[in-house]
N, C-alpha and C positions, 0 to 999 in steps of 0.2 A: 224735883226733876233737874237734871243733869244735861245740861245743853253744850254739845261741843260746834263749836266755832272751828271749821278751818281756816286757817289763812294761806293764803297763797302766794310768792312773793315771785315779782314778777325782774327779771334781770334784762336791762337794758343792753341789748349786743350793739355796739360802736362799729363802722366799718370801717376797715383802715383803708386809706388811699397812698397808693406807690406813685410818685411825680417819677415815671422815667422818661429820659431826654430820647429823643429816638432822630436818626442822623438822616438831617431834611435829603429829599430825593430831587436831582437832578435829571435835566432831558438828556445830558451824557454824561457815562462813563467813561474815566480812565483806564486802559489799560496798564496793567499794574505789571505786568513784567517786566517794562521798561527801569531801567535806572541811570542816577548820574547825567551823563551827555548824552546819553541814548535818549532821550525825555527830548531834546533839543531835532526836532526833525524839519533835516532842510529839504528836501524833495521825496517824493511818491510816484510808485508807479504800481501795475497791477497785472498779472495773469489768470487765468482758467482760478487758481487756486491761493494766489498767496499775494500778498502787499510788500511790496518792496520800498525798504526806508534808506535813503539817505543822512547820515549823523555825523558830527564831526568826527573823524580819524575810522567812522564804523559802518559798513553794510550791514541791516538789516532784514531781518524776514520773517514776514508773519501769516501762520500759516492756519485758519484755526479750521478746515475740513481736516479730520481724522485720516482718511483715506487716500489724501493726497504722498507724495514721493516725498516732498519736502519735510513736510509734516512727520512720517516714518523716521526720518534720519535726523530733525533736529528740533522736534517737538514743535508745542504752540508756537512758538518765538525764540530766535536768535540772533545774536550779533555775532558778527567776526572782522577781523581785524588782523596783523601780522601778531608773532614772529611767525603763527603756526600758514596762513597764508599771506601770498601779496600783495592782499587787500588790503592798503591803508589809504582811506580817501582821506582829501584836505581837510585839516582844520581848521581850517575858515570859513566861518559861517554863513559868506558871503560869495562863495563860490557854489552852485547849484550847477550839477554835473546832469549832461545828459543819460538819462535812466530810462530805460525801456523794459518790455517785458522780457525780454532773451537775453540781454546782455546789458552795460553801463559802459562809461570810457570814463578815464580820470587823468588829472594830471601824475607825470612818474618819473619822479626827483627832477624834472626839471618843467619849465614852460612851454617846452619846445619838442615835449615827446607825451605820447599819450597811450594808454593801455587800455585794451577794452577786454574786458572782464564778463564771462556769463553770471545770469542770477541762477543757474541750476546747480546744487549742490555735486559735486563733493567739492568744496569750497578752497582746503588744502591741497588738492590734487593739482587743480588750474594753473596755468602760466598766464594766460592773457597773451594778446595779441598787441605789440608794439608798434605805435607808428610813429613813425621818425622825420619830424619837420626838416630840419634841413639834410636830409635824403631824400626830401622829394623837388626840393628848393631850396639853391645855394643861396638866393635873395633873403628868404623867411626870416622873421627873426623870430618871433612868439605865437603863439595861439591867443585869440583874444578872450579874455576871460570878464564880461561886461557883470558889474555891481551894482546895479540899481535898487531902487525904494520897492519895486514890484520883481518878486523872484524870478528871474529869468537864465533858463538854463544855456549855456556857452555854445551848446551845439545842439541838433536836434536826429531824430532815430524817427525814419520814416517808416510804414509797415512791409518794407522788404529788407530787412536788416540793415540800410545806408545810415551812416553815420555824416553830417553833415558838420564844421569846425569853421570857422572864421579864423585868419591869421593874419599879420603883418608882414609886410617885406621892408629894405633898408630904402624904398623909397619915399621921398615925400617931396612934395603931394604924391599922391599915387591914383594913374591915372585908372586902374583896377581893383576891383574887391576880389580878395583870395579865398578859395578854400579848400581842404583838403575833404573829397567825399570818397568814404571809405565802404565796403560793401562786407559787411563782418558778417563769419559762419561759425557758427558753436556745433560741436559735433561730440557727443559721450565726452562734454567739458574741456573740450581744445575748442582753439578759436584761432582763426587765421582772418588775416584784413588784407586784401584787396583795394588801393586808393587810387585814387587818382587826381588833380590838381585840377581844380575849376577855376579861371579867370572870368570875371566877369566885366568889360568894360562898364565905365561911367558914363551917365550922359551930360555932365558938366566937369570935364576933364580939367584940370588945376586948380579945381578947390576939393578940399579936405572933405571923407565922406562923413566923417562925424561919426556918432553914437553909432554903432550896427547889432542888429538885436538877428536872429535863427530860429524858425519856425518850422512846424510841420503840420501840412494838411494831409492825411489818409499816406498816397507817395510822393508828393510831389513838396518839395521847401518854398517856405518864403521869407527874403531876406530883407529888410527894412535898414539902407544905410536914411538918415534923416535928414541928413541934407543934398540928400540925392532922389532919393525914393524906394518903392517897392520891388522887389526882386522874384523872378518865379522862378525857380531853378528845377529842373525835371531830374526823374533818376537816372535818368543818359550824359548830366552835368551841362546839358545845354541850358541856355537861361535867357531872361530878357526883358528889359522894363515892363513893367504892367501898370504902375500908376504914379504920381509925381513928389515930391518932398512929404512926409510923415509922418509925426513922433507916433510909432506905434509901439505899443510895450504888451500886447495881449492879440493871441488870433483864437478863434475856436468855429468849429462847422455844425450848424444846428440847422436841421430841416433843411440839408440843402444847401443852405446859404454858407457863405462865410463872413465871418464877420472880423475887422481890425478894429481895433480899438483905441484912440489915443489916448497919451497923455499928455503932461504938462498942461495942465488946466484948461486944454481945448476943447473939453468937454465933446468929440466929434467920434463915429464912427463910419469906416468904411466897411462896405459889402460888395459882394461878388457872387453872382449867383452861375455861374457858366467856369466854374472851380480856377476861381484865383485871372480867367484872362481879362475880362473887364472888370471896373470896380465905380461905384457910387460913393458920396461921400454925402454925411448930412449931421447935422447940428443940432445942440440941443439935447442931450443925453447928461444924468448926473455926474456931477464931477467923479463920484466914486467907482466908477465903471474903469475911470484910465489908473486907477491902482484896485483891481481887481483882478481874481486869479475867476475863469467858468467853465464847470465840469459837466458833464452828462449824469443825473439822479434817478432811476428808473426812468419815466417815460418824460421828464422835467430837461430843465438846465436852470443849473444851479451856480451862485457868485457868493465867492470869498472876499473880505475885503482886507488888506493889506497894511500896515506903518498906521492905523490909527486906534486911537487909546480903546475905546469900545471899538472891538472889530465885529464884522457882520458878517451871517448867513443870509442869503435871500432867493428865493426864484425867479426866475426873470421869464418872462410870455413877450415874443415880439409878433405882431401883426403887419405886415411894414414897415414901416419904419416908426410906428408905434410899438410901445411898450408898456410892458406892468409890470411892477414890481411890486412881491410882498417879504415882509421880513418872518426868518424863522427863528425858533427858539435855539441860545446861545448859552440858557445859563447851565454852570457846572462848567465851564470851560477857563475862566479866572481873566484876568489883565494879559493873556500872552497873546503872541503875533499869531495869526492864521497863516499855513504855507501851501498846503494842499488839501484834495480833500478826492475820497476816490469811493464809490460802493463794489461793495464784495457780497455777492447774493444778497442773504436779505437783509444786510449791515451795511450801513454808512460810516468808514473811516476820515477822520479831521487830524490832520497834522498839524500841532502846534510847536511855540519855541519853550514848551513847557510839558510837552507831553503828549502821548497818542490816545485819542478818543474818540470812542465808538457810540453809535446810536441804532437802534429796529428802524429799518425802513418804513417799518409799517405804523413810526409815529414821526418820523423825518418830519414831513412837511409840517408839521403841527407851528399855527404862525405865535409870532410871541406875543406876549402881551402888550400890551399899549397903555 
């Protein structure tokens, strides 16, 4: 007998493993069209449709609705710049021009003249609208252009297109604070201004007003010299002490209230709940609030924090003159300064001195780890 034996051989399949690296995920994105100095964003503002950036020597604009005007004519994102317009803002990054939704002013070739510029394209067409300091005042000498640790802008654009300016005259001490308020109209990209000279007396006449910072609530400005006090200046240019010596570097209106904010390590805010005519003052708030920039984030209000090495996101909840604070998530954004920060539907834009970055509202609030 003949016996057959199969054998059967059995082959060992090995499974091979691919290590691929996969490029860790951040709470924000860069926007990547930026480049160069474009990446260095010194102020924001925002309309219906597009984000308006301030850059050394560059206007831009970012538009990322399809169907907007802007967006038609000069895609997601633009800068401009001279020879083709003339739009050239300062190169120094420490001059943050007042920026609104209709229009910006900037300095124009000198210190002592200002042009106020629309943000609605055609960009090379515009002339801007000149206004001329000593034309309105043989005293004038400069427009004051204040540089501080916390970004603040030189002048402020209330929501009836006034343009509000601090300026110097050749006197000193000076027993008044100057300013020129100008009342600009854009019209199919021409712009004409309207000013007029606001003095305000002091109420401690021959001493120096110090620091003076320009603010705006809704229409009406408030001007903080600091060693004088609070200034409420209406769109009619009348004006009139409202509260007493200051250092405030921050104002914003939340539920109503107003709130100033000082600095220099006095850790203190003031509020006003009757729009700027009375004001409270109280104690005991984080130091990092008087170098803090706070924006309106859906239905929140939201603080930037300013000049330090880890900068912050946070929410802030006030009950009174209580407060909460939670911190949000930062990372993807690297060692740069914070300058602004504005939501556009359902996108939160953060301007940094490094770059423009965007996050979904719809994980915004998300708090950071601890």
């Amino acid at each position: 007998m003949v016996t057959l034996v199969l054998v059967t051989a059995c082959k060992k399949e090995v499974e091979k493993i691919v290590v691929q690296e996969v490029d860790k995920q951040y709470s924000w994105s860069e926007v990547k069209q930026l480049y160069g100095l474009q990446k260095f964003i010194i102020g924001m503002s925002k309309d219906a449709n597009s984000i308006y950036l301030q850059q050394p020597s560059w206007f831009g604009v970012l538009t990322p609705s399809p169907t907007a005007t802007a967006r038609r004519t000069y895609g997601y994102y633009e800068s401009v710049t001279g020879p083709l317009s003339t739009v050239v803002l300062p190169a120094d990054v420490q001059t943050r021009i007042p920026l609104g939704p209709n229009f910006f002013a900037y300095p124009y070739h000198s210190d002592s003249v200002l042009l106020a510029f629309p943000t609605a394209p055609p960009f090379a067409a515009n002339l801007g609208a000149e206004i001329h300091l000593h034309r309105l005042d043989p005293t004038a000498t400069v427009f004051v252009n204040n540089r501080g640790y916390v970004p603040l802008q030189f002048g402020a654009i209330n929501n009836n297109n006034q343009l509000l300016v601090n300026y110097l005259t050749t006197k000193y001490p000076d027993p008044n604070l100057h300013f020129t308020l100008s009342k600009i109209t854009t019209y199919f990209g021409q712009v004409t201004a309207q000013t007029q000279v606001v003095q305000v007396p002091l109420s401690a006449t021959g001493t120096y007003a110090g620091f003076c910072t320009v603010a705006v609530i809704d229409e009406y400005f408030l001007v903080n010299a600091f060693n004088q006090g609070i200034y409420k200046i209406k769109p009619d240019g009348t004006a009139r002490q409202v509260f007493g010596p200051a250092a405030v570097v921050n104002y914003y209106k939340w539920q109503g209230t107003v709130y100033a904010v000082e600095g220099n390590g006095s850790r203190a805010v003031i509020t006003s709940a009757d729009n700027g005519e009375t004001w409270q003052r109280f104690t005991g708030v984080p130091n990092y609030f008087g170098v803090s920039t706070f924006r309106p984030v859906g239905d929140s209000l939201v603080g930037i924090t300013h000049t330090i090495i880890t900068n912050s996101l946070y929410s802030l909840r006030w009950q009174g003159n209580s407060y909460r604070v939670r911190e949000l998530k930062n990372d993807g954004l690297g060692q740069a300064d914070f300058t602004d920060l504005a939501q556009l539907g359902d996108t939160v834009y953060l301007g940094t001195t490094n770059g423009l970055f965007k996050r979904p509202l719809s994980n915004f609030f998300e708090s950071k780890p601890k």
